[in-house]
Kinemage of the C-alpha trace (Angstrom):
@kinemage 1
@onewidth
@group {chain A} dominant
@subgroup {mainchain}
@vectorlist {calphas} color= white
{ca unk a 1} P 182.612 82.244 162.395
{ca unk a 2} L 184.113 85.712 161.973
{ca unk a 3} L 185.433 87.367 158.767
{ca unk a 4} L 189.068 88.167 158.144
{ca unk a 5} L 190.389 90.688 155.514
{ca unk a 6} L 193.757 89.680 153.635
{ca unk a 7} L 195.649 92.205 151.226
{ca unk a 8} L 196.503 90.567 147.798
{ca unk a 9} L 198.549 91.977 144.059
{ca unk a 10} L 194.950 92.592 143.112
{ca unk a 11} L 193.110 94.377 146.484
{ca unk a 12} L 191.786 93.611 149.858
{ca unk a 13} L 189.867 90.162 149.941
{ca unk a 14} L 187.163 89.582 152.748
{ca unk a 15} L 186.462 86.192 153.829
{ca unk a 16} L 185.394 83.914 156.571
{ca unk a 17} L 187.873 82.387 159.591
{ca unk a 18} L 186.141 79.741 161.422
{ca unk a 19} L 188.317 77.278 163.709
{ca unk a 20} L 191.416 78.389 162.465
{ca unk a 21} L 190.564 77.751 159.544
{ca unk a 22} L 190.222 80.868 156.336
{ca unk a 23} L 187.181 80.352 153.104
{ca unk a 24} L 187.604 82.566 150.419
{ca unk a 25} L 184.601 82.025 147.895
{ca unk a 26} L 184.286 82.821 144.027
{ca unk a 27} L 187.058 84.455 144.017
{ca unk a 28} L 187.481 85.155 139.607
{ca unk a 29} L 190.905 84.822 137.912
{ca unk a 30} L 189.725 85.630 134.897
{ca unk a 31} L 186.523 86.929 132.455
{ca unk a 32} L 185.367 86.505 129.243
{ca unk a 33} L 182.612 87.444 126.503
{ca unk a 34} L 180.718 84.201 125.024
{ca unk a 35} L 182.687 81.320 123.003
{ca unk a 36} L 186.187 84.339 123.803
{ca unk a 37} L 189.427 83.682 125.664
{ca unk a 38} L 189.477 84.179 129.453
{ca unk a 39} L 191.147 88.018 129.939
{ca unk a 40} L 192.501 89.068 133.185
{ca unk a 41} L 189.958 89.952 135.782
{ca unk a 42} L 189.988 93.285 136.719
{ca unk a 43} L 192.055 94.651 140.086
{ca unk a 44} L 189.588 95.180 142.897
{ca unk a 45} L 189.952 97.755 145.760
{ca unk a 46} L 187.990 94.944 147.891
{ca unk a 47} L 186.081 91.747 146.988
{ca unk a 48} L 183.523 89.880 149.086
{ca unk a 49} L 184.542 86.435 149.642
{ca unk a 50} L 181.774 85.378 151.858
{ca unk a 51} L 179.211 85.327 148.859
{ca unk a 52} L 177.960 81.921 147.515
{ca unk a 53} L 179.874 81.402 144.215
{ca unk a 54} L 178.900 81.207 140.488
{ca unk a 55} L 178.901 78.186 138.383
{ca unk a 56} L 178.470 77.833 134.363
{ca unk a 57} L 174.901 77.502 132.696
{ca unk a 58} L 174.069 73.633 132.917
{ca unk a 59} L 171.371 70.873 133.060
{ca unk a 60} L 170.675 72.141 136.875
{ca unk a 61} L 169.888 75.416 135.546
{ca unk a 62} L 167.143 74.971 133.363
{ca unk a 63} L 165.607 71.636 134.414
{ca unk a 64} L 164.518 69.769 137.556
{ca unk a 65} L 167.297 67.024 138.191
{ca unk a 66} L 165.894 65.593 141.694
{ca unk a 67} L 164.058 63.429 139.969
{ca unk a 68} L 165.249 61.261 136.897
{ca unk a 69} L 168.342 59.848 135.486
{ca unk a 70} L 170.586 62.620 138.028
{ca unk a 71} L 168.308 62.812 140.976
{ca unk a 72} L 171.067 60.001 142.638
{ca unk a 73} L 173.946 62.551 142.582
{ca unk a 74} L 171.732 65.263 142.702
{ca unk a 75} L 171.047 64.379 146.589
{ca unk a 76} L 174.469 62.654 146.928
{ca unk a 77} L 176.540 65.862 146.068
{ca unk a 78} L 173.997 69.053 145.796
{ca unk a 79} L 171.291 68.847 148.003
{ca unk a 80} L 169.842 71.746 150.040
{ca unk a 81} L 172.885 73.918 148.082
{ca unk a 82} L 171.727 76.827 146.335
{ca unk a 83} L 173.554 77.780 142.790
{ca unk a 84} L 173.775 80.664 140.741
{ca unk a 85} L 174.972 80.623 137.428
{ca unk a 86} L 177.040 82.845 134.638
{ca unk a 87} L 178.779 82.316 131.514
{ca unk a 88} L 181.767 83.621 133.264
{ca unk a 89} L 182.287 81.039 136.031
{ca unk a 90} L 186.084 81.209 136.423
{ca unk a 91} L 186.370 81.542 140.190
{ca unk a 92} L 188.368 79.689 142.758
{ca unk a 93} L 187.281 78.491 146.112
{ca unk a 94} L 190.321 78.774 148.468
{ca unk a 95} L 190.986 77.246 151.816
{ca unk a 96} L 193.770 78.068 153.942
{ca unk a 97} L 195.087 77.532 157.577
{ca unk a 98} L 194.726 81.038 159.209
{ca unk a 99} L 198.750 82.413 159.057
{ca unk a 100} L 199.344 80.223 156.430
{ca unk a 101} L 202.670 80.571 154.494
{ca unk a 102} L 205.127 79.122 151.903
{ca unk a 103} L 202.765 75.533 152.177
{ca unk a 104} L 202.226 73.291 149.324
{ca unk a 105} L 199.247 73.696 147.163
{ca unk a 106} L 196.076 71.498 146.064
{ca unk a 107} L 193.867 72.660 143.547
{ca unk a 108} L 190.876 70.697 142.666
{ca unk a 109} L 188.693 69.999 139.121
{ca unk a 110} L 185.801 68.893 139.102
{ca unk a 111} L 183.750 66.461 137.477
{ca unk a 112} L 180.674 66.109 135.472
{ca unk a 113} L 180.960 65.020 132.187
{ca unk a 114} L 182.255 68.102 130.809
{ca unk a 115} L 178.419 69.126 131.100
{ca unk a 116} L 177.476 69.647 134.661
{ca unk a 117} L 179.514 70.364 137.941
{ca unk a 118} L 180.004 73.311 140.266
{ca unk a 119} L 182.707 74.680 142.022
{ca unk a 120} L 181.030 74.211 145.628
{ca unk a 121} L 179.741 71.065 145.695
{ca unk a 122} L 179.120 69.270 149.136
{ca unk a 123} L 181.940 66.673 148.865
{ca unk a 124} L 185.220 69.214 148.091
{ca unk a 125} L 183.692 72.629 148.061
{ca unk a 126} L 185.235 74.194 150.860
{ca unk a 127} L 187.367 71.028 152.089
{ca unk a 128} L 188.997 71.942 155.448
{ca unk a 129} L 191.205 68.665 156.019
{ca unk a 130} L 193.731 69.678 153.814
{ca unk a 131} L 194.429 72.929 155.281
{ca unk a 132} L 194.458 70.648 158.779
{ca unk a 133} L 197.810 69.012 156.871
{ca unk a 134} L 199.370 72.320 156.166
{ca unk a 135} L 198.244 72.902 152.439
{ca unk a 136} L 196.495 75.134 150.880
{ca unk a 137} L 193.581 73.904 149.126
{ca unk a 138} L 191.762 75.558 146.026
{ca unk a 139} L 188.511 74.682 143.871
{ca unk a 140} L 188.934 75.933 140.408
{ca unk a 141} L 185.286 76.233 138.555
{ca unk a 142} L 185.833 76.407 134.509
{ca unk a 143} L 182.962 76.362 131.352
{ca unk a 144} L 181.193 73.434 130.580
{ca unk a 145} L 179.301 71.906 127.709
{ca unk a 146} L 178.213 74.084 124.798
{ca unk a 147} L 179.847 77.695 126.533
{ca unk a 148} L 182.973 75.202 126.114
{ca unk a 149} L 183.204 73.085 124.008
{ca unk a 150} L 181.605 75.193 120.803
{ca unk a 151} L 183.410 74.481 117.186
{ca unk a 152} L 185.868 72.630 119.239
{ca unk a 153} L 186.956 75.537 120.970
{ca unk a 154} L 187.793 73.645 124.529
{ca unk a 155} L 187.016 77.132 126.066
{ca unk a 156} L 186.914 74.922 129.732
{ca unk a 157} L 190.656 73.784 129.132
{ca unk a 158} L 191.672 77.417 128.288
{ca unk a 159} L 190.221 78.576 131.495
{ca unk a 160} L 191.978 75.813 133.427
{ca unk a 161} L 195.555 76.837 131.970
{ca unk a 162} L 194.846 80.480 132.835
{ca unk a 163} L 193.297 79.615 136.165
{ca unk a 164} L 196.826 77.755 136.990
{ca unk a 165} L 198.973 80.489 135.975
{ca unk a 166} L 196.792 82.646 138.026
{ca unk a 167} L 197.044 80.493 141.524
{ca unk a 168} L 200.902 80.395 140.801
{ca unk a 169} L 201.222 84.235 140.117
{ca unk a 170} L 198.487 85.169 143.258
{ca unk a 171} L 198.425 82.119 145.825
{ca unk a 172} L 201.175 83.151 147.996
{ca unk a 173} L 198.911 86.024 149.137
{ca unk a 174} L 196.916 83.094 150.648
{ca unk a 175} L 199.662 81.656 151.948
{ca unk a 176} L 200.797 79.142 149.344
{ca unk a 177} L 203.896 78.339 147.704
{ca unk a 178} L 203.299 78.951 143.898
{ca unk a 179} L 206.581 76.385 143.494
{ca unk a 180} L 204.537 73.209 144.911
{ca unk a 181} L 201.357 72.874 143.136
{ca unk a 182} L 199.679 70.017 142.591
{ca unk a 183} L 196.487 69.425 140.760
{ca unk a 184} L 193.549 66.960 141.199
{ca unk a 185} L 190.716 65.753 139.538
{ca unk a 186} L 187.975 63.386 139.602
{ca unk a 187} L 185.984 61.988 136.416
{ca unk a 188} L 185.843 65.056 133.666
{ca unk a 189} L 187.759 66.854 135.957
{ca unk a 190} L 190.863 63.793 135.949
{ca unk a 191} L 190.495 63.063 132.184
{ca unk a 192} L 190.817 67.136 131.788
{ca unk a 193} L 194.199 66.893 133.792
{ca unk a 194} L 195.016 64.400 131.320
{ca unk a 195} L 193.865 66.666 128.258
{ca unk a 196} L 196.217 69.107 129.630
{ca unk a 197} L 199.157 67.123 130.174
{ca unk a 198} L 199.868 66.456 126.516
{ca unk a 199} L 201.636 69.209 125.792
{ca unk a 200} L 204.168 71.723 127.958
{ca unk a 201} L 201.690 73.869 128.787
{ca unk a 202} L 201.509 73.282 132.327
{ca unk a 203} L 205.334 72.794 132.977
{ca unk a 204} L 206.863 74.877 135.590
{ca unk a 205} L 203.447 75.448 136.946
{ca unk a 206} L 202.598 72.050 138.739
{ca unk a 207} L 204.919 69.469 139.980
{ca unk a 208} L 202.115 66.414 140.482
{ca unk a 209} L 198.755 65.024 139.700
{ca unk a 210} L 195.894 62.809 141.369
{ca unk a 211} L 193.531 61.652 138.995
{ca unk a 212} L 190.013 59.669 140.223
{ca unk a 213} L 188.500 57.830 137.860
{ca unk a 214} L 189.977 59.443 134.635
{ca unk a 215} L 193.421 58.453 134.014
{ca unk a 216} L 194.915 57.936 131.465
{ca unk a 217} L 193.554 57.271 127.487
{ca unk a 218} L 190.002 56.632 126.275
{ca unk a 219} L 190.188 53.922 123.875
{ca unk a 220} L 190.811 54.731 119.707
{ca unk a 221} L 187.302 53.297 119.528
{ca unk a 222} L 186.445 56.739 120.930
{ca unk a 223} L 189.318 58.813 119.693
{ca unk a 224} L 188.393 62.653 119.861
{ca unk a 225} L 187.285 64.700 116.812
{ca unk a 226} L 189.427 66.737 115.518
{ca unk a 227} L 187.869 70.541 115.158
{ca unk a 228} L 187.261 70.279 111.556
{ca unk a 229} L 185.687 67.133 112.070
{ca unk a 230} L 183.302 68.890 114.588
{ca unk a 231} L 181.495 71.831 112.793
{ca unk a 232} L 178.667 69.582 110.775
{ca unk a 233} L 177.518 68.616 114.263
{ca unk a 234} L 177.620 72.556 115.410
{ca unk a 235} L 175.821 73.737 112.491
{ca unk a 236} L 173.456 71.451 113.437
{ca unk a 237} L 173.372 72.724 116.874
{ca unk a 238} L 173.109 76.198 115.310
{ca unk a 239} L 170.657 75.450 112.716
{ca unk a 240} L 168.135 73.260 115.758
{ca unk a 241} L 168.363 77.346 117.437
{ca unk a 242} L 167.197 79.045 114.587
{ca unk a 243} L 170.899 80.491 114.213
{ca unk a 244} L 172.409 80.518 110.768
{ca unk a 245} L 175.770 81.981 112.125
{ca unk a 246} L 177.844 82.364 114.721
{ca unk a 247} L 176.736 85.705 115.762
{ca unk a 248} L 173.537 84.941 115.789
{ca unk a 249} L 173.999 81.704 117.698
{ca unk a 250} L 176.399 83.894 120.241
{ca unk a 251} L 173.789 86.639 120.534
{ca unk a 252} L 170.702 84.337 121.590
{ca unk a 253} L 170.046 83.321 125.433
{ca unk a 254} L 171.850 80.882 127.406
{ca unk a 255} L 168.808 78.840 127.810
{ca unk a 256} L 168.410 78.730 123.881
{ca unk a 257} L 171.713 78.054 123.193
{ca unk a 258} L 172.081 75.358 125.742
{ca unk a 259} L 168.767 73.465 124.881
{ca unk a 260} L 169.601 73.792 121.267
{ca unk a 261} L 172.578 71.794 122.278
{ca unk a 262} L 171.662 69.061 124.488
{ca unk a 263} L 168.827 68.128 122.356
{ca unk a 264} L 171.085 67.506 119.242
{ca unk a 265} L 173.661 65.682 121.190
{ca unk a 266} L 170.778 63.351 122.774
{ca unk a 267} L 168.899 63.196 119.340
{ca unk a 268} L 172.160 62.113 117.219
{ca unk a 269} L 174.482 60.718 120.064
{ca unk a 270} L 178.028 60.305 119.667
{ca unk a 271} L 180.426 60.038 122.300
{ca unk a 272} L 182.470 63.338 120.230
{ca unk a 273} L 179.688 65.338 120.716
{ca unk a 274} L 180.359 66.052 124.422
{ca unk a 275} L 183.924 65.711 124.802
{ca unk a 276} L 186.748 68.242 124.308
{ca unk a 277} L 188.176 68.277 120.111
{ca unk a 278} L 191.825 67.704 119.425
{ca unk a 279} L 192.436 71.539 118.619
{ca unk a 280} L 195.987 71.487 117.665
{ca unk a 281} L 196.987 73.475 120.800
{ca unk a 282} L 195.887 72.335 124.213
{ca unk a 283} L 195.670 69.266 122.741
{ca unk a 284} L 198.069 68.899 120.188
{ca unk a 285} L 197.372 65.322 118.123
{ca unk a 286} L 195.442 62.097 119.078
{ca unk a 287} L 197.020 60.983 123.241
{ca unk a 288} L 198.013 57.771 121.607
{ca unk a 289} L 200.271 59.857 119.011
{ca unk a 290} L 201.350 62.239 122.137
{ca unk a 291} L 202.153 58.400 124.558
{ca unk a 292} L 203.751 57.024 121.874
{ca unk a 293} L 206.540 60.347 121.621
{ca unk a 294} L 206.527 60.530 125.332
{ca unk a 295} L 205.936 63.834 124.726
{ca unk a 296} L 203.630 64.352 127.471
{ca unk a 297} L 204.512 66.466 131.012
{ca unk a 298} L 206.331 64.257 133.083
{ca unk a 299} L 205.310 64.259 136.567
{ca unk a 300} L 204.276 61.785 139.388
{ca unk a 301} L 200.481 60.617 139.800
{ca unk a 302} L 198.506 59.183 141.472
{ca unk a 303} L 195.752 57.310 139.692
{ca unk a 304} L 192.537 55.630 140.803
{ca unk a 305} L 189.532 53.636 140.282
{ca unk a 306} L 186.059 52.406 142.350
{ca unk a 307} L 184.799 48.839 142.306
{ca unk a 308} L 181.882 50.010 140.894
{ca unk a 309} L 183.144 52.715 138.514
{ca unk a 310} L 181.893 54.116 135.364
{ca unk a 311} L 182.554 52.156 132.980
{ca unk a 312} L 184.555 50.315 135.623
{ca unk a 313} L 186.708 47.948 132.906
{ca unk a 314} L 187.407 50.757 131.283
{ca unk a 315} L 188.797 53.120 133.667
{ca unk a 316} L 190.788 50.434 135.593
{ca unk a 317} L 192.740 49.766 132.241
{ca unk a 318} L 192.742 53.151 130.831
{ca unk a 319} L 194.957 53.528 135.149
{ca unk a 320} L 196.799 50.687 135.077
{ca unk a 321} L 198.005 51.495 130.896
{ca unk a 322} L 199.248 55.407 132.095
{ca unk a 323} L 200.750 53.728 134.970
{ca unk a 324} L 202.896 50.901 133.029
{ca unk a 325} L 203.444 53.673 129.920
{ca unk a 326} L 205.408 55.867 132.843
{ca unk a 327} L 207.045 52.639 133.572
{ca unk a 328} L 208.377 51.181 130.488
{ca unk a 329} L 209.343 55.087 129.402
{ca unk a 330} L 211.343 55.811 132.260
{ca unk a 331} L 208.846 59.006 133.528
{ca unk a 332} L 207.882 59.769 137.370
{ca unk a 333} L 206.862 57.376 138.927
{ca unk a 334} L 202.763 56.063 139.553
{ca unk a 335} L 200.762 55.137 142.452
{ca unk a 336} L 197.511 53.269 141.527
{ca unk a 337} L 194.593 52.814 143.820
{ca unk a 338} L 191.409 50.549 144.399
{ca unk a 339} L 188.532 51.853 146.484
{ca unk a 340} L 186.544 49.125 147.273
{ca unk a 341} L 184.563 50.834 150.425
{ca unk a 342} L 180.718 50.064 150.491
{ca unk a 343} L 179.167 53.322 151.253
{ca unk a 344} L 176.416 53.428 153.949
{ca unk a 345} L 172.635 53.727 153.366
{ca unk a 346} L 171.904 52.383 150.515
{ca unk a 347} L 172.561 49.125 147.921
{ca unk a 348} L 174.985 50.680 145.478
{ca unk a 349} L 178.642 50.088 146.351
{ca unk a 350} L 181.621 51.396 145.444
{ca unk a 351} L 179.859 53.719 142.657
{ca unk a 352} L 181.592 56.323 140.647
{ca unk a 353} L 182.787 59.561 142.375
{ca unk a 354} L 181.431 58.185 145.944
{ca unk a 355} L 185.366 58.151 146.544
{ca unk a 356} L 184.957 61.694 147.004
{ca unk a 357} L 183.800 61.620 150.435
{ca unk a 358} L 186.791 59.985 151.768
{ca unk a 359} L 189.037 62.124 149.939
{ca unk a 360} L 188.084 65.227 150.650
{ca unk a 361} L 186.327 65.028 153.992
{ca unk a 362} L 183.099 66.833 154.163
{ca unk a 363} L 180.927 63.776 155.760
{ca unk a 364} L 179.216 65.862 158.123
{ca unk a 365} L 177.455 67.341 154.700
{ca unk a 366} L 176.384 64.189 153.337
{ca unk a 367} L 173.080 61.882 154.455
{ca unk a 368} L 174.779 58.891 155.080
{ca unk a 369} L 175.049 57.358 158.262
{ca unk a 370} L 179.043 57.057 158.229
{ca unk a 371} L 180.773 54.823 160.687
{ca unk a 372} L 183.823 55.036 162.457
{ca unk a 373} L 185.456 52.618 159.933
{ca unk a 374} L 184.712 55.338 156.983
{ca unk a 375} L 185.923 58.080 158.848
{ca unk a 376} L 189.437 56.226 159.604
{ca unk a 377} L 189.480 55.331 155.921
{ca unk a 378} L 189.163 58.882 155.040
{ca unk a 379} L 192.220 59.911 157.631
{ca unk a 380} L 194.015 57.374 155.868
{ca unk a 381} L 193.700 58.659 152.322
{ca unk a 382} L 193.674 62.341 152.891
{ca unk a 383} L 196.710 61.821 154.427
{ca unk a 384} L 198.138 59.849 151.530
{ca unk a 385} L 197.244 62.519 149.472
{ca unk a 386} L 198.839 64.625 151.806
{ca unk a 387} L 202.420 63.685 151.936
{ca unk a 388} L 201.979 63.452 148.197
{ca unk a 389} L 201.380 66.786 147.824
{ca unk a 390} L 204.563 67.700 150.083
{ca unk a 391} L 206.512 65.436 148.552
{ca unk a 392} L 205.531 63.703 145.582
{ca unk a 393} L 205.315 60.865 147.181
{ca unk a 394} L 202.215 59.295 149.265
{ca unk a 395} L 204.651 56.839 151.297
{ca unk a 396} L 205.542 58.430 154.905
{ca unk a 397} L 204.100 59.669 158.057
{ca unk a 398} L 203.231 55.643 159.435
{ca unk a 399} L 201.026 55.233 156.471
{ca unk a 400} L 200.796 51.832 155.369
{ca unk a 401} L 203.614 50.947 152.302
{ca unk a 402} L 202.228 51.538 149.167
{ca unk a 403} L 205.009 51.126 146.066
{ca unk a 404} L 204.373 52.596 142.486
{ca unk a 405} L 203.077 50.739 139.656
{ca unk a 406} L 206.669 49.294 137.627
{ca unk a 407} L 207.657 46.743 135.106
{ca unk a 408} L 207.433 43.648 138.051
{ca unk a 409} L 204.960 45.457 140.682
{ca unk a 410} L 201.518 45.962 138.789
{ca unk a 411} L 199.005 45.869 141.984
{ca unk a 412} L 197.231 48.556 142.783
{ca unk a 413} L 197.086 50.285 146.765
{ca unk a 414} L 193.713 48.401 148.568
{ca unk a 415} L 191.171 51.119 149.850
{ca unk a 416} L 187.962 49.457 151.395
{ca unk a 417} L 188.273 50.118 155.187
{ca unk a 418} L 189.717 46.595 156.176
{ca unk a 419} L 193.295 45.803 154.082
{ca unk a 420} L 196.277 47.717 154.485
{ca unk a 421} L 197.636 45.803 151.495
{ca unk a 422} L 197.687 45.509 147.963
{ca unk a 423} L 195.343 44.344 144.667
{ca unk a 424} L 196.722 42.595 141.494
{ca unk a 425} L 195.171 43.441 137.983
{ca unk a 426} L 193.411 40.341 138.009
{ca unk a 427} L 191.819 40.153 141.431
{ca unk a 428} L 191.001 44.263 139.940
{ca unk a 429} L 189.204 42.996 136.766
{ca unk a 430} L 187.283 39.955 138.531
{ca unk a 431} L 185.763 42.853 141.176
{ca unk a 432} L 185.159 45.423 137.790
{ca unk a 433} L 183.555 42.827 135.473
{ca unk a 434} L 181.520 41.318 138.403
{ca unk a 435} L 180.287 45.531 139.424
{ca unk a 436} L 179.809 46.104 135.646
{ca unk a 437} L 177.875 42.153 134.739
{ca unk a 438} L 175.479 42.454 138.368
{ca unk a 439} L 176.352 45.323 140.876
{ca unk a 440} L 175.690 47.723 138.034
{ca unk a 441} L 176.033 51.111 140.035
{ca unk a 442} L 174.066 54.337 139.182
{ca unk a 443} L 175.509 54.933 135.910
């Protein structure tokens, strides 16, 4: 590993090379005061790249998660990582073919609930396969849980938007083409791609999505509050900190504020409580309203679902209903996915985000003893994602043929190691009832 120095609109950047390969970590696109707008990050004569990067205040920050309800994904995603935290955690992980130029663009959201993730986590951190394909690959970190979602401010979403604009204005320095961008998410991170899709607000600025486990529309059962609807649940919040107002909520520590939080939205759950408000801007009116108008950004997907997902009925016809709406409207067109891959090492199968792995690469990083068939599965879907990216379309390159979801062709593309084929909804729904009734996964 050596370091490499790149010159950029905003200063000289210092990284690592390693293989042929460039990591440029926590890089910030933007900064902000608490429960504020992102603002433009200040220029730079030079910024270390080589330093771990910083993640928003969160469960892992003030409380033990190896053990309990998140000790499984603590040791499937973060163990032996070391995390520092901020309440200004917009920074980008970037990962780029050394010489890279003009290529195609992926940048990555993560997961978590909207109340835990980080930027660098083991799976997709610093994912090197992608930059193997020619594309340059990015990590965007954003605010979580109360620093976001306070009086329905969706702070997170506003830090996406301006994180986008920023990789389109600065990632040619890094040798991408801000004209092919394409964004991915998995969980929080896909439903968020959703959230941001239902207005304009991203046109011009990426031409495709991939969403894993997180497309398309929670039911009306759980329809979002609107921000009004939200502040007797904040003053709560506020009142559980000893805060009468919003200065003094925004003035006490993170730890305070946090707690204060999480203990109200555990005490008096709702499913509201830790999911983004309909705000009237980044998310205009309720998504049915938005589907219904096809007034959504039309672009091609891909969406996909585990075996054993969260939720797993759910999600599979939250996919398959974004993939038939895009159908019956007339929009760009949508390739669905089941991952149906038993993981290695342990009972659980195909759990919720363990699709990860395979799509991002890092399996050196994780404990499982991974065999040959898992790492040709993973070939086989980062380079679907691939040729996606470079053409918005995962079909090419030998691959087997996998056609998007349309008014006569509703089956899903097979991922489990073994079929090259296709699914149908119903042989989907027998293998997502059956995880959800007996295979019940770690969620």
């Amino acid at each position: 590993m050596s370091l490499i120095t790149i010159g950029t609109g905003l200063g000289r950047v210092t990284g690592t090379e390693n293989d042929g390969v460039c990591f440029f970590r926590g890089i910030p696109y933007a900064v902000t005061e608490r429960f504020e707008l992102p603002k433009p990050y200040p220029k730079w004569e030079e910024f270390d790249a080589t330093r771990p990067e910083t993640d928003c205040w969160q469960y892992l920050a003030f409380r033990d998660e190896s053990s309990g309800p998140d000790a499984f994904y603590h040791k499937e995603f973060r163990s032996d990582r070391e995390f520092h935290f901020t309440e200004s955690p917009m920074i980008l992980n970037i990962v780029a073919a050394k010489g890279a130029k003009d290529q195609p663009v992926l940048v990555f959201i993560h997961g978590g609930g909207f109340e835990t993730g980080t930027v660098g986590e083991l799976p997709y951190g610093d994912c090197r396969e992608y930059a193997k394909h020619g594309i340059v690959y990015v990590s965007l970190g954003y605010r979580l849980n109360v620093f976001s979602l306070y009086e329905g401010g969706n702070y997170g979403f506003h830090d996406m938007i301006f994180g986008l604009k920023w990789i389109k204005e600065h990632i040619a320095d890094f040798g991408g083409d801000p004209e092919r961008i394409t964004i991915m998410g998995q969980s929080a991170g896909a439903m968020s791609i959703m959230d941001l899709m239902y207005t304009q607000t991203l046109s011009g600025i990426v031409k495709g999505a991939v969403c894993m486990s997180g497309a398309g529309m929670v039911p009306k059962l759980t329809k979002p509050w609107t921000k009004e609807q939200s502040l007797p649940f904040w003053a709560n919040v506020r009142k559980r900190a000893g805060a009468e107002t919003t200065e003094e909520f925004k003035a006490l520590p993170p730890e305070k504020i946090w707690n204060a939080w999480y203990d109200e939205s555990r005490e008096h759950w709702s499913f509201q409580a830790v999911q983004p408000s309909i705000d009237g801007t980044v998310i205009p009116k309720l998504p049915q309203d938005v589907a219904k108008e096809g007034s959504y950004l039309d672009i091609p997907m891909i969406v996909g679902v585990t075996s054993q997902d969260f939720m797993p009925y759910i999600i599979y016809e939250m996919a398959l209903g974004w993939a038939m709406q895009h159908a019956r409207q007339g929009k760009a067109p949508v390739w669905g996915y089941m991952f149906d891959r038993t993981l290695p090492g342990e009972s659980y199968k195909a759990f919720h985000g363990c699709d990860l792995w395979y799509m991002f690469g890092n399996m050196d990083r994780c404990w499982r003893p991974f065999e040959d068939v898992d790492f040709a599965l993973k070939d086989q879907m980062v380079q679907y994602v691939a040729q996606f990216v470079k053409a918005g379309d995962p079909n090419g390159g030998g691959l087997p043929a996998w056609p998007a979801v349309a008014k006569g062709q509703k089956k899903f593309r097979l991922l489990d190691g073994v079929s090259d084929g296709l699914i149908s909804p119903m042989a989907c729904r027998r293998k997502e009832y059956h995880s959800f009734l007996k295979d019940k996964g770690p969620l």
